[in-house]
TORVODO-811799 format. One record per atom (N, C-alpha, C, O): x, y, z. Coordinates in steps of 0.001 Angstrom, whole numbers, plus 500000, padded with zeros to 6 digits. Example, Ala and Ser with C-alpha at 12.3 -4.5 7.8 and 13.67 -1.06 7.14 Angstrom:
% residues 2
513190494310507800512300495500507800513200496700507800514236496681508465512850497750507080513670498940507140512900500030507870513409501138508039
This chain:
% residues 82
475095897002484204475579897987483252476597897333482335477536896680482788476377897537480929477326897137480188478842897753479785479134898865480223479482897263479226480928897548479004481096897459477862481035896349477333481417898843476966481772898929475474483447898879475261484176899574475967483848898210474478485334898477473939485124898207472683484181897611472162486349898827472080486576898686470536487662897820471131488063897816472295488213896804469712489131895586469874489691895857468071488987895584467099490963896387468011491720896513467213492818895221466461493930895078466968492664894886466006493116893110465605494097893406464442493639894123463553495020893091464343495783892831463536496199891294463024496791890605463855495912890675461629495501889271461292496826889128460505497294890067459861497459887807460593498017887031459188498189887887458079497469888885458111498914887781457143498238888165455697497565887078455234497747885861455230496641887931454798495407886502454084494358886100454726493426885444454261494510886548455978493689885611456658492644886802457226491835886125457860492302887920457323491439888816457494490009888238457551489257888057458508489850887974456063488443887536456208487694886357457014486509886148457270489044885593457341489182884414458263488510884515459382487456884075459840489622885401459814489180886079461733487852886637461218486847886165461749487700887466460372486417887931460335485096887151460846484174887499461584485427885761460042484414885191460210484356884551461775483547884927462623484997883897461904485351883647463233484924884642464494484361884094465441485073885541464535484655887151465166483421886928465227482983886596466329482521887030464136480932887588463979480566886383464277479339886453464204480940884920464675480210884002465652480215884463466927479177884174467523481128885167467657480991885347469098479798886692469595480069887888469484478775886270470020477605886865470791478645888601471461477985889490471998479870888727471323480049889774472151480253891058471158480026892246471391480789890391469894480923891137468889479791891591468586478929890788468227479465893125468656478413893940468242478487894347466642477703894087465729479517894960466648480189895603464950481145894881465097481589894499466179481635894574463823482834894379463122483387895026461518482739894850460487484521895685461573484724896063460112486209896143460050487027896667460806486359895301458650487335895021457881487756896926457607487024897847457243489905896891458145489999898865457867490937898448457277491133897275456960491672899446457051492909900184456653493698900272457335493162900346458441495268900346457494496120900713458224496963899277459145497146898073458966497240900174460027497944899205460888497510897904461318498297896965461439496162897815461575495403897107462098494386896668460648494150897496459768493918895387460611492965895158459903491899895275460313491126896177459990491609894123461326489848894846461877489648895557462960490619895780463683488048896191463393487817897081464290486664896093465046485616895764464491486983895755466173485180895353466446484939895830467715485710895968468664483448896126467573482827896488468634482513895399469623481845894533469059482783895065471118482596894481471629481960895118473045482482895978473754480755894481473231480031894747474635479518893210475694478850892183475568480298893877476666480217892917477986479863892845479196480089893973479635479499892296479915478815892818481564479862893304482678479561893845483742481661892881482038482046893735483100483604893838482444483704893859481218484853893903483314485990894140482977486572892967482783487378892709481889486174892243483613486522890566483577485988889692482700486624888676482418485227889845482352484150889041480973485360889624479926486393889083479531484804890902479662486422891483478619487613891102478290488084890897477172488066891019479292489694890489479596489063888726478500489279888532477304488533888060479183488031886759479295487963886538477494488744885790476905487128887158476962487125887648475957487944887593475354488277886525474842488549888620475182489679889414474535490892888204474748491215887531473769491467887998475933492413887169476044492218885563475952493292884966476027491696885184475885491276883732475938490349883165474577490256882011474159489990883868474288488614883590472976489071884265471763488971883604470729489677885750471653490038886070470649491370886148469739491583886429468559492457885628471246493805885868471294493899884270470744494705884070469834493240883307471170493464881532470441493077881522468987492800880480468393493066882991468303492316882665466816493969882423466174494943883173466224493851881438465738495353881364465595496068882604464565497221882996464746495184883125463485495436883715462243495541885242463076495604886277462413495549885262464104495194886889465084496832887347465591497428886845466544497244888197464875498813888728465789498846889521467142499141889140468275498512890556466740497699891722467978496726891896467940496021891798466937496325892269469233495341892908469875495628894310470391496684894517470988494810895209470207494534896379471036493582896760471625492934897432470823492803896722473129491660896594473573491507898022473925492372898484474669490333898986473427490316900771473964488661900403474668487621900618474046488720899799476119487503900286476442487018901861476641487659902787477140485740901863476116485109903089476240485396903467477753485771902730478664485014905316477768484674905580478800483804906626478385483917907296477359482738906733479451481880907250479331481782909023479999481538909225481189481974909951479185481979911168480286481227911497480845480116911011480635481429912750482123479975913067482381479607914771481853480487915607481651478316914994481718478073915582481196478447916967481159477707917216482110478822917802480961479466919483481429480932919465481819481380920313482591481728918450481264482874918277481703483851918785480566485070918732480731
């Protein structure tokens, strides 16, 4: 079973399109989009577990040097009639 999170990134000034690119090489990144606000990008990221994620997120996306924060919102999934 897979593991959805959104990954909230806040970049450099200037460097947005940077990470961008950088981002849409990694196989985990599903979506990515350049926003507004606090945060510059949004990406969709899906993984096989909590630990791949972390792995991810902390190690692969956190070394982009041009990357300040991170905010990781894994999904959760409800159940139905709740």
């Amino acid at each position: 079973m897979s593991l959805k999170a959104y990954v909230l990134i806040n970049t450099n000034i200037g460097k947005t399109t940077e990470v961008a690119k950088a981002l849409s090489q990694m196989p985990e990144v599903q979506h990515l989009d350049i926003i507004m606000g606090p945060y510059d990008l949004i990406a969709e990221i899906e993984t096989d577990s909590h630990e791949t994620l972390s792995q991810v997120v902390l190690t692969r996306m956190q070394n982009i040097e041009a990357i300040r924060h991170t905010m990781t919102c894994p999904v959760v999934k409800m159940e139905e009639g709740a």
